[in-house]
VONU-585224 format. One record per residue (C-alpha): residue number from 1; residue in three letters; chain; y, z, x. Coordinates in nm, 4 decimals, decimal comma. Example, Ala and Ser with C-alpha at 12.3 -4.5 7.8 and 13.67 -1.06 7.14 Angstrom:
2
+-----+------+------+----------+----------+----------+
! pos ! code ! unit !        Y !        Z !        X !
+-----+------+------+----------+----------+----------+
!   1 !  ALA !    A !  -0,4500 !   0,7800 !   1,2300 !
!   2 !  SER !    A !  -0,1060 !   0,7140 !   1,3670 !
+-----+------+------+----------+----------+----------+
END
This chain:
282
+-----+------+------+----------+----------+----------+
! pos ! code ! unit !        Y !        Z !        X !
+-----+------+------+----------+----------+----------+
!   1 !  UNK !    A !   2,7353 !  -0,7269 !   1,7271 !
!   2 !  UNK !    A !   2,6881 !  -0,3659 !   1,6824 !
!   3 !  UNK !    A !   2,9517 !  -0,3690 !   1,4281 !
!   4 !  UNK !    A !   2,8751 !  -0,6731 !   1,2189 !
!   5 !  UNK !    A !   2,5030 !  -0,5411 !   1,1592 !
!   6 !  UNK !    A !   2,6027 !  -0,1887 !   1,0474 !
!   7 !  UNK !    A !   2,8724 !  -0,3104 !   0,8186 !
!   8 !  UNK !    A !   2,6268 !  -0,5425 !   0,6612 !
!   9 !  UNK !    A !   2,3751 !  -0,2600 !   0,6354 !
!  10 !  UNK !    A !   2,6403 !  -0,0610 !   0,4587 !
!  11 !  UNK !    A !   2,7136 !  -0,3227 !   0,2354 !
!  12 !  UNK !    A !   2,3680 !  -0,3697 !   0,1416 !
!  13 !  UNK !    A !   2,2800 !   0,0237 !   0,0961 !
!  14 !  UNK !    A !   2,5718 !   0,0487 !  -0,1406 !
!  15 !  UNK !    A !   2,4552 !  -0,2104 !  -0,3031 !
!  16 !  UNK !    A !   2,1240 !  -0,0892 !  -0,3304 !
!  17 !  UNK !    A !   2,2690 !   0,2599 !  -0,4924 !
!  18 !  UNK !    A !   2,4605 !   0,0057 !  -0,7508 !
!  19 !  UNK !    A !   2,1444 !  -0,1488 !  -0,8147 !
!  20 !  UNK !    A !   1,9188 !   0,1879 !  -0,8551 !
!  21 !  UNK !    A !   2,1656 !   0,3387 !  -1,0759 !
!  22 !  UNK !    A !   2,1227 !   0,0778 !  -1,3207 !
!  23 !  UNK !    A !   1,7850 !   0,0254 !  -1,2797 !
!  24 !  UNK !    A !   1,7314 !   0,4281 !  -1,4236 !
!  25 !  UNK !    A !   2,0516 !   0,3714 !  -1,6586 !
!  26 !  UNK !    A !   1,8213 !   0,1032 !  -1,8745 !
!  27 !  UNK !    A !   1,6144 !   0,3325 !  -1,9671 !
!  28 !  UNK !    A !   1,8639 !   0,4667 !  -2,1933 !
!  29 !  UNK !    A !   1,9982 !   0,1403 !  -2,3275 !
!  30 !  UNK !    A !   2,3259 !  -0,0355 !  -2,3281 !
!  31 !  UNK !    A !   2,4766 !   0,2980 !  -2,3191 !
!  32 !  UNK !    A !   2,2966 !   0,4126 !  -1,9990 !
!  33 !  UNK !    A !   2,3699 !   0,0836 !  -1,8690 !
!  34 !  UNK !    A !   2,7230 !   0,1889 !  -1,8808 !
!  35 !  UNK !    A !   2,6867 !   0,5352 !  -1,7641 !
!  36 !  UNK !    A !   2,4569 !   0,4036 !  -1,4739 !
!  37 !  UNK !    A !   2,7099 !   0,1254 !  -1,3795 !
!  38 !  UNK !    A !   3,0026 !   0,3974 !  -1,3071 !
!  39 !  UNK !    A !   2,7764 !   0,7110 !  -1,1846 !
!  40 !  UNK !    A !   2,7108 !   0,4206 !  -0,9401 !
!  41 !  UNK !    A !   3,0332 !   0,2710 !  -0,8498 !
!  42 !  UNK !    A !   3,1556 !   0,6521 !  -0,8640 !
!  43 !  UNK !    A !   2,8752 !   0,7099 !  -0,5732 !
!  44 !  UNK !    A !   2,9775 !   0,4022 !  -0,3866 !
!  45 !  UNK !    A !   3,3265 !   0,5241 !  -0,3592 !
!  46 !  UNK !    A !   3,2160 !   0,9035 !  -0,2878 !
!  47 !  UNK !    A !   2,9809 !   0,7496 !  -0,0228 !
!  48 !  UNK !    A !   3,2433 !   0,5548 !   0,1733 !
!  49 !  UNK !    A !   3,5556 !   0,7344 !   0,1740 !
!  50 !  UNK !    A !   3,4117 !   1,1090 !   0,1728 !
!  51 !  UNK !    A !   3,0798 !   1,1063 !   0,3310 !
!  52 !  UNK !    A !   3,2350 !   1,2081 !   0,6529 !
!  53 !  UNK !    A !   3,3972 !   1,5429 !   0,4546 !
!  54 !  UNK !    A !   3,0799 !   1,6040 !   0,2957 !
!  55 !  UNK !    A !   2,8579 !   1,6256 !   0,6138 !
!  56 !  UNK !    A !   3,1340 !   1,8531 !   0,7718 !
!  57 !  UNK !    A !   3,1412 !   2,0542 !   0,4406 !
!  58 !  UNK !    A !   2,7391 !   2,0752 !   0,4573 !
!  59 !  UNK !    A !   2,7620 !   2,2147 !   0,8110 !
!  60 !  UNK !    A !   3,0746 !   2,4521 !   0,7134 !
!  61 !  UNK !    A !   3,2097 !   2,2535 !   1,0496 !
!  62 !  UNK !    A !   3,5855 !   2,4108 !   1,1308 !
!  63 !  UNK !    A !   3,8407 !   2,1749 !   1,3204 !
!  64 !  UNK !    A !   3,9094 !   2,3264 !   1,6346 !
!  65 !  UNK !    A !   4,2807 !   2,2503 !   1,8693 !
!  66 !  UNK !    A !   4,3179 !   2,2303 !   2,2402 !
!  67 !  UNK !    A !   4,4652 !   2,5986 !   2,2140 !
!  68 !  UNK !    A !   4,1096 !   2,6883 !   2,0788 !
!  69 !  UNK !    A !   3,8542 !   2,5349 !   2,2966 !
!  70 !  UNK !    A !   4,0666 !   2,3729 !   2,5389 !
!  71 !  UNK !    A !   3,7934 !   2,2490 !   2,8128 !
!  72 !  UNK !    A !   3,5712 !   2,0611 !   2,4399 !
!  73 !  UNK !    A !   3,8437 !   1,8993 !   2,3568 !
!  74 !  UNK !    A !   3,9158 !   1,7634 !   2,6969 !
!  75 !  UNK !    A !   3,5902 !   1,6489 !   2,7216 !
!  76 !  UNK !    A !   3,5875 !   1,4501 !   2,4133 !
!  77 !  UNK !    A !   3,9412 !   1,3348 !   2,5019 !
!  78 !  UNK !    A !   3,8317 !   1,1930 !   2,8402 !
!  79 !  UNK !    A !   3,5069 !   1,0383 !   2,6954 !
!  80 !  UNK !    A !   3,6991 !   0,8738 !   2,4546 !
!  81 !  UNK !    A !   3,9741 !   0,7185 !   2,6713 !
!  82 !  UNK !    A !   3,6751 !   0,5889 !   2,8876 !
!  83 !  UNK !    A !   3,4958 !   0,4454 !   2,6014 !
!  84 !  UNK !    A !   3,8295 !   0,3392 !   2,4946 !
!  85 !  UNK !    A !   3,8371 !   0,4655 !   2,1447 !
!  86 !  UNK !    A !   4,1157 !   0,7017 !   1,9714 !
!  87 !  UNK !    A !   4,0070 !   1,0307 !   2,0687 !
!  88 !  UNK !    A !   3,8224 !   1,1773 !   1,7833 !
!  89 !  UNK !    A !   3,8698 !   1,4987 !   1,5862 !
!  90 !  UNK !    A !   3,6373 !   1,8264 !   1,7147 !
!  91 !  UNK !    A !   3,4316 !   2,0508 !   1,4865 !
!  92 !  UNK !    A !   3,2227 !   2,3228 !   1,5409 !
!  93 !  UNK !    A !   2,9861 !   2,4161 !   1,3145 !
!  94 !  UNK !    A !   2,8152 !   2,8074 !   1,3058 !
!  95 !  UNK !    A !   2,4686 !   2,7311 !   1,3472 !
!  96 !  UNK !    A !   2,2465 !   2,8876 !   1,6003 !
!  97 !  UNK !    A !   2,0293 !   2,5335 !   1,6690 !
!  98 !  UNK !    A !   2,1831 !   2,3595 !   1,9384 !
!  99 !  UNK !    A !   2,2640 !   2,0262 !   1,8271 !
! 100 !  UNK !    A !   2,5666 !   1,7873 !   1,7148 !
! 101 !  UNK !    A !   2,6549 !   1,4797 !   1,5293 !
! 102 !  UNK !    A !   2,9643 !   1,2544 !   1,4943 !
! 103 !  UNK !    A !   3,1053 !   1,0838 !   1,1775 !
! 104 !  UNK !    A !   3,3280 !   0,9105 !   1,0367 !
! 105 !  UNK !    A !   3,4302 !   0,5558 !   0,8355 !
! 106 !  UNK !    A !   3,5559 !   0,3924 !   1,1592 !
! 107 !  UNK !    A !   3,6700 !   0,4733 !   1,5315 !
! 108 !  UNK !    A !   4,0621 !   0,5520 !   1,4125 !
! 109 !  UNK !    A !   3,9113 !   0,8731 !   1,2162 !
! 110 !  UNK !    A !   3,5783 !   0,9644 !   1,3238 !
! 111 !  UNK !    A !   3,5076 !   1,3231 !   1,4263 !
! 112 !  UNK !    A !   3,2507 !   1,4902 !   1,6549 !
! 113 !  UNK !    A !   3,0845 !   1,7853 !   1,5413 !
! 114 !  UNK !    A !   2,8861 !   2,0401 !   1,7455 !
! 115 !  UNK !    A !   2,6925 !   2,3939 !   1,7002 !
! 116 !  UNK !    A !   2,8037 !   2,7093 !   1,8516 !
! 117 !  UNK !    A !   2,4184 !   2,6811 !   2,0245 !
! 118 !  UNK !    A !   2,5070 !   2,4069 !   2,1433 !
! 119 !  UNK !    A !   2,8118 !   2,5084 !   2,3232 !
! 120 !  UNK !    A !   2,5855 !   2,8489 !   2,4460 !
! 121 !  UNK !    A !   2,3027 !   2,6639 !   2,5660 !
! 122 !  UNK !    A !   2,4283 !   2,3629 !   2,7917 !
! 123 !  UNK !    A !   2,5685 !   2,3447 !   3,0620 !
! 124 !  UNK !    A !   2,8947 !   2,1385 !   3,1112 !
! 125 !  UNK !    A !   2,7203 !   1,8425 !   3,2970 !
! 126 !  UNK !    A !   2,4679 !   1,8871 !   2,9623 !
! 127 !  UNK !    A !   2,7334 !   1,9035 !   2,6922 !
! 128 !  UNK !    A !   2,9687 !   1,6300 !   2,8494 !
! 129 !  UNK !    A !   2,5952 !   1,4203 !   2,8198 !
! 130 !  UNK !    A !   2,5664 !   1,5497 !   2,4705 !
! 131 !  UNK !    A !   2,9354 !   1,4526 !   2,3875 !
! 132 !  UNK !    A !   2,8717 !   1,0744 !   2,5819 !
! 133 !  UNK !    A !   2,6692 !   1,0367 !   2,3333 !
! 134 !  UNK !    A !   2,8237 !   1,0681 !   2,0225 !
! 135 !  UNK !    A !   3,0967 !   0,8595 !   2,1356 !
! 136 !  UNK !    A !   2,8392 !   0,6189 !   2,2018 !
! 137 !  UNK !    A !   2,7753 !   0,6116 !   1,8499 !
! 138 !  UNK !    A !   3,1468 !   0,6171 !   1,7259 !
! 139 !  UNK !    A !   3,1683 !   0,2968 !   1,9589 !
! 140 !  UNK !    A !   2,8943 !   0,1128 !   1,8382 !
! 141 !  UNK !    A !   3,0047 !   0,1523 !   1,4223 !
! 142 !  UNK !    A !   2,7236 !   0,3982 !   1,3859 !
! 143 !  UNK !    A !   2,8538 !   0,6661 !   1,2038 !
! 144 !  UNK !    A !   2,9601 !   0,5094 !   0,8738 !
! 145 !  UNK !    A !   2,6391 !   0,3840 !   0,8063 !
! 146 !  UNK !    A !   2,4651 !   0,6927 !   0,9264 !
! 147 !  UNK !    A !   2,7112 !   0,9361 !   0,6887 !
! 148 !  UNK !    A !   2,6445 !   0,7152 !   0,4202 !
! 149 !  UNK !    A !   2,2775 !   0,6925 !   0,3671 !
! 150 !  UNK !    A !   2,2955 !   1,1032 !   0,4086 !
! 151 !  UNK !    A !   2,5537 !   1,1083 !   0,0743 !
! 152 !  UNK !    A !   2,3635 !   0,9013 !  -0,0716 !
! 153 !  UNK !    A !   2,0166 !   1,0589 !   0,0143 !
! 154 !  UNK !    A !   2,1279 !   1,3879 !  -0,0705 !
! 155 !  UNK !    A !   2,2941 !   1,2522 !  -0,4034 !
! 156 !  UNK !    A !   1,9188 !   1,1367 !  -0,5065 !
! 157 !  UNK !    A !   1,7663 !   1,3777 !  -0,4030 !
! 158 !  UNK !    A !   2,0060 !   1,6324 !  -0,6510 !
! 159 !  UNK !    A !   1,9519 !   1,3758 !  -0,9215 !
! 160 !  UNK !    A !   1,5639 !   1,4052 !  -0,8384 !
! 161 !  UNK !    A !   1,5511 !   1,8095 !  -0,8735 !
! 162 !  UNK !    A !   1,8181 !   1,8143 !  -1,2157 !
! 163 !  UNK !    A !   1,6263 !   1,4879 !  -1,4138 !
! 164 !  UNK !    A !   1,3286 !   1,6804 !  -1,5335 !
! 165 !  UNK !    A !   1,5662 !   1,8620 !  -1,7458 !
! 166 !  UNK !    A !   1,7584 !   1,5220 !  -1,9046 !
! 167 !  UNK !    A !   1,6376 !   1,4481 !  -2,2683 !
! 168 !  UNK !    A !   1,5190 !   1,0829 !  -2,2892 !
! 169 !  UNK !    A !   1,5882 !   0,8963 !  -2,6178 !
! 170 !  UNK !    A !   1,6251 !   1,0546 !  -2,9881 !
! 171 !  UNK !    A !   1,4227 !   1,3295 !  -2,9638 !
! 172 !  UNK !    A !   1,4982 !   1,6426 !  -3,0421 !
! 173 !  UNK !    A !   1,2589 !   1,8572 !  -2,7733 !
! 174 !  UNK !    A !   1,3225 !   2,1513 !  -2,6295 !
! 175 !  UNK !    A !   1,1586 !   2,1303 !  -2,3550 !
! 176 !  UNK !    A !   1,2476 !   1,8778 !  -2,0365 !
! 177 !  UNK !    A !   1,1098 !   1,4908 !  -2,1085 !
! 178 !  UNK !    A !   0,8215 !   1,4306 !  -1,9089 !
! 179 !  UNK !    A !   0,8729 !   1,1064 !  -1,8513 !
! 180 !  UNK !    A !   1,2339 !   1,1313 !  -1,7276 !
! 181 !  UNK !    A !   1,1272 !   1,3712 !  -1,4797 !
! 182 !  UNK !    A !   0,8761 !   1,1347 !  -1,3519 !
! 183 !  UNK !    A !   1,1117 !   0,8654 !  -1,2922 !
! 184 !  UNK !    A !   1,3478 !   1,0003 !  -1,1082 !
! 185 !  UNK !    A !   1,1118 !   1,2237 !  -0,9450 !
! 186 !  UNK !    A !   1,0524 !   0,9505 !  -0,7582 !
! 187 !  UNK !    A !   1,3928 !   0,9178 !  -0,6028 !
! 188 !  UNK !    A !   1,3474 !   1,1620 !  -0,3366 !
! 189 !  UNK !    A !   1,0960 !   0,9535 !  -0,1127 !
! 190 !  UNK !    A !   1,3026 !   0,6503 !  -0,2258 !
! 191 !  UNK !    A !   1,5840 !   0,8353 !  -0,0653 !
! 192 !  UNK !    A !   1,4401 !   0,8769 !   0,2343 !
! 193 !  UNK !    A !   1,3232 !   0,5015 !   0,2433 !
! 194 !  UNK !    A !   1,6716 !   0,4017 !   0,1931 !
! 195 !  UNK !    A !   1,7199 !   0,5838 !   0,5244 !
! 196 !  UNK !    A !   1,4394 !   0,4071 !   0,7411 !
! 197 !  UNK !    A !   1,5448 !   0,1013 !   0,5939 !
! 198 !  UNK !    A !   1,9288 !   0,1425 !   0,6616 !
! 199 !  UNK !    A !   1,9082 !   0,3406 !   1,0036 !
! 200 !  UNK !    A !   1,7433 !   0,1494 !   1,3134 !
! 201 !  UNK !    A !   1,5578 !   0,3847 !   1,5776 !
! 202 !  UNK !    A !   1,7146 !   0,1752 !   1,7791 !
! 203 !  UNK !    A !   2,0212 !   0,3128 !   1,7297 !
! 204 !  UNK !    A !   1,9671 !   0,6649 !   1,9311 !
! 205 !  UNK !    A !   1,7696 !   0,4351 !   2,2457 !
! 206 !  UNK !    A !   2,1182 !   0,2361 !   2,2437 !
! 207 !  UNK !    A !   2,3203 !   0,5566 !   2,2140 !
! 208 !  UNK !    A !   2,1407 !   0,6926 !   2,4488 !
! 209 !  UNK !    A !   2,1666 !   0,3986 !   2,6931 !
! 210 !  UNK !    A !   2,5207 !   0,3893 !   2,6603 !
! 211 !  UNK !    A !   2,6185 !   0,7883 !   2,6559 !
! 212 !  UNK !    A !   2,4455 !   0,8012 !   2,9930 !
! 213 !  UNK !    A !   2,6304 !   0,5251 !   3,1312 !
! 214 !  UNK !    A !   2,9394 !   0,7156 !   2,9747 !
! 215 !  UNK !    A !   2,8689 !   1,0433 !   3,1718 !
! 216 !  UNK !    A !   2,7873 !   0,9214 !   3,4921 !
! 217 !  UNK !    A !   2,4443 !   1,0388 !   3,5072 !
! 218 !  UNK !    A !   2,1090 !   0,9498 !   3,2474 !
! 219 !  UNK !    A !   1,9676 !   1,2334 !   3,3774 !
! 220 !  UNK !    A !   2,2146 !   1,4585 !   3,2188 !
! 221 !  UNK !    A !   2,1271 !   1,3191 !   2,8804 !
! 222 !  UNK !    A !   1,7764 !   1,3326 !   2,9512 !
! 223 !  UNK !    A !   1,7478 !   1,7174 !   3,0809 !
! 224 !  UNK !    A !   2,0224 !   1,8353 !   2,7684 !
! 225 !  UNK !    A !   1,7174 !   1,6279 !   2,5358 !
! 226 !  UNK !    A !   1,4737 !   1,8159 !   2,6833 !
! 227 !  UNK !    A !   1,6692 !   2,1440 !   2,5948 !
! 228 !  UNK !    A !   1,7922 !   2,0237 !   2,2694 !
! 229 !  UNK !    A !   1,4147 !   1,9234 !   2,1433 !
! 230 !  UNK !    A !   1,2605 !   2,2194 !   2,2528 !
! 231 !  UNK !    A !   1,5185 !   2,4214 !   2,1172 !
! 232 !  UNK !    A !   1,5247 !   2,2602 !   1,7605 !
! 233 !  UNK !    A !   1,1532 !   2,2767 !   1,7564 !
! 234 !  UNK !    A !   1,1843 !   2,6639 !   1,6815 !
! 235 !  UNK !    A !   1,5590 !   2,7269 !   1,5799 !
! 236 !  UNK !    A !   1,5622 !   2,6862 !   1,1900 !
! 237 !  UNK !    A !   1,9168 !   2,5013 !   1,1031 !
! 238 !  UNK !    A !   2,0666 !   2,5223 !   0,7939 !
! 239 !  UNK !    A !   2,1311 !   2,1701 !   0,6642 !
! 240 !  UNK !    A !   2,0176 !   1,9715 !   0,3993 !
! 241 !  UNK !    A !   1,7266 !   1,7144 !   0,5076 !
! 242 !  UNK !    A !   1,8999 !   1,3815 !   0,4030 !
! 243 !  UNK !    A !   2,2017 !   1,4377 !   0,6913 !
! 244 !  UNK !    A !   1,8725 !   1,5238 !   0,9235 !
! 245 !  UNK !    A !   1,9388 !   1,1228 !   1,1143 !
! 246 !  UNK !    A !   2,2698 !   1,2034 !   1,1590 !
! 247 !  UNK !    A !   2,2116 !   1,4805 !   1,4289 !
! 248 !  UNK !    A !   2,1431 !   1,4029 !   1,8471 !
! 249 !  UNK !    A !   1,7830 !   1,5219 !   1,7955 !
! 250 !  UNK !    A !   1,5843 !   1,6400 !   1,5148 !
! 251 !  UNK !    A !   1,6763 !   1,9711 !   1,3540 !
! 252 !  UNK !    A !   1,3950 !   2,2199 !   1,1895 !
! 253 !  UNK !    A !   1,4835 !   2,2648 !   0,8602 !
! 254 !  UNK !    A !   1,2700 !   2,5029 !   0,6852 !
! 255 !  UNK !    A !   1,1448 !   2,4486 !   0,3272 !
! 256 !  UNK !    A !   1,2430 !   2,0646 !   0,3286 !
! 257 !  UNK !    A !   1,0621 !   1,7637 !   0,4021 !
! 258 !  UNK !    A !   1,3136 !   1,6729 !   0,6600 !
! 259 !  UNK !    A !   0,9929 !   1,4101 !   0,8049 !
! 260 !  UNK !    A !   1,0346 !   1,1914 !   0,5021 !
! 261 !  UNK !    A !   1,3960 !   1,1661 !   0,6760 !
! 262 !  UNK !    A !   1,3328 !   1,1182 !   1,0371 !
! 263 !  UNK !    A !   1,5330 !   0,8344 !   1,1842 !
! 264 !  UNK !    A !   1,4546 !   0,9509 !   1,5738 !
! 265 !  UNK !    A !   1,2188 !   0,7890 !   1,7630 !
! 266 !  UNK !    A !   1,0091 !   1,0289 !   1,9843 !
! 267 !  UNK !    A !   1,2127 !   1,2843 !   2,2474 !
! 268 !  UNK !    A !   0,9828 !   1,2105 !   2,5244 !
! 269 !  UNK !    A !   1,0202 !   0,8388 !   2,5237 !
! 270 !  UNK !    A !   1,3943 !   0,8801 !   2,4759 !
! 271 !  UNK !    A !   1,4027 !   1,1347 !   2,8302 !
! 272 !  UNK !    A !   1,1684 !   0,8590 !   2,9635 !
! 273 !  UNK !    A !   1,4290 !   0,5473 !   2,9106 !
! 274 !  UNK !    A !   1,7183 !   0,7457 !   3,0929 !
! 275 !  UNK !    A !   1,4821 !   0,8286 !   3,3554 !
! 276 !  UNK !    A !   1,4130 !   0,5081 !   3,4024 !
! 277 !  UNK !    A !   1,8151 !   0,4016 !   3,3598 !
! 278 !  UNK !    A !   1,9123 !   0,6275 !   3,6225 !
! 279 !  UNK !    A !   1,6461 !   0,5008 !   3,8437 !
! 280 !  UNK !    A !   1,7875 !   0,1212 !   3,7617 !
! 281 !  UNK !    A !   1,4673 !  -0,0232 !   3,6082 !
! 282 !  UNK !    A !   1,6674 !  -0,0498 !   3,2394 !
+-----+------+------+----------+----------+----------+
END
């Protein structure tokens, strides 16, 4: 079921990016018609087959081997075997925030990523919690849509910031085209509905529900959530706001509107639910 929806919302999201792209490519005629047809089908591609390289790029995430962080890897191997999914490939990413994310097209390549915070602030009953959970989300087809609506966010969003400057029509001006600017200034919240729209809350309550099943204990998940919100609540990350709903909690990302992004329902009723799992009323 899980997999069915999210491949359908993926299909309709890059279809809506096919659709947008020709929408602002009639402005400029049959010629922009064109353009906006294969900028779009260029985006579609970009979206599905590199979205996972691009959000590990973003992060300047670096593969890590057994030989390098031997008990990680272990973790993530045995999660996976339980969850019985390939065992995915481990990043860690050089951020002080403690946080992590897992992407991906499909269970066969996806990849966990976490920070270096992460990895100093948990404990291992925390991090093996942490870890459940992105499986969670490998297992449940999660991560393709979730790495594609960030591409694709983040590509608007660029287009947003670099249209003021794109003549419109015959004219020869110097200066930027108002009106050009105002269209696609738009984009940016339109990114970030594609994003609501595309990406259930429900996802991270299901994730949840099921990484805390994975680890043997809710409460683990719920007390590395606690530590994890209040963490990210005053540890600036570096990372672009449209991959924001990728990440186990939300990061604080200075100077963006990262809450035009927000895919995560509320920390405290999330710790609530796997209080009440481990207490077998869920």
């Amino acid at each position: 079921m899980f997999r069915f929806v999210n491949n359908l919302k993926t299909v309709m999201l890059l279809g809506a990016i096919m659709g947008l792209a020709l929408f602002v490519g009639q402005f400029w005629g049959t010629g922009g018609l064109v353009i906006g047809f294969c900028l779009g089908g260029l985006m579609n591609l970009i979206a599905y087959f590199f979205s996972d390289k691009i959000a590990l790029a973003s992060m300047h995430a670096q593969q890590v081997t057994r030989d390098e962080a031997p008990e990680l890897i272990d973790m993530v191997a045995d999660l996976a075997n339980r969850a019985g999914l390939p065992v995915p490939r481990v990043y860690i990413c050089p951020e002080e925030a403690p946080n992590a994310f897992a992407t991906g097209r499909n269970p066969s390549n996806a990849a966990v990523a976490v920070t270096e915070g992460l990895l100093r602030s948990m404990n291992q009953q925390e991090l093996r919690a942490v870890l459940a959970h992105e499986i969670a989300h490998v297992r449940h087809r999660d991560i393709l849509i979730s790495s594609v609506a960030a591409t694709m966010a983040g590509a608007i969003t660029m287009l947003a910031r670099l249209a003021w400057f794109i003549p419109m029509g015959s004219r020869d001006d110097d200066g930027p085209n108002p009106l050009a600017g105002l269209i696609m200034l738009i984009l940016a919240p339109l990114a970030a509905i594609l994003i609501q729209a595309a990406i259930s809350r429900s996802r991270e309550y299901n994730a949840d529900g099921y990484g805390g099943e994975l680890c043997g204990d809710p409460r683990d998940l719920a007390s590395a959530l606690q530590r994890l919100h209040a963490n990210n609540q005053r540890i600036p990350m570096h990372a672009s706001p449209s991959h924001a709903n990728m990440f186990i909690v939300q990061p604080l990302i200075p100077g963006g509107l990262v809450s035009l992004f927000s895919s995560h329902p509320p920390a405290e009723k999330r710790i609530q639910r796997l209080m009440e799992q481990a207490a077998g009323r869920l």
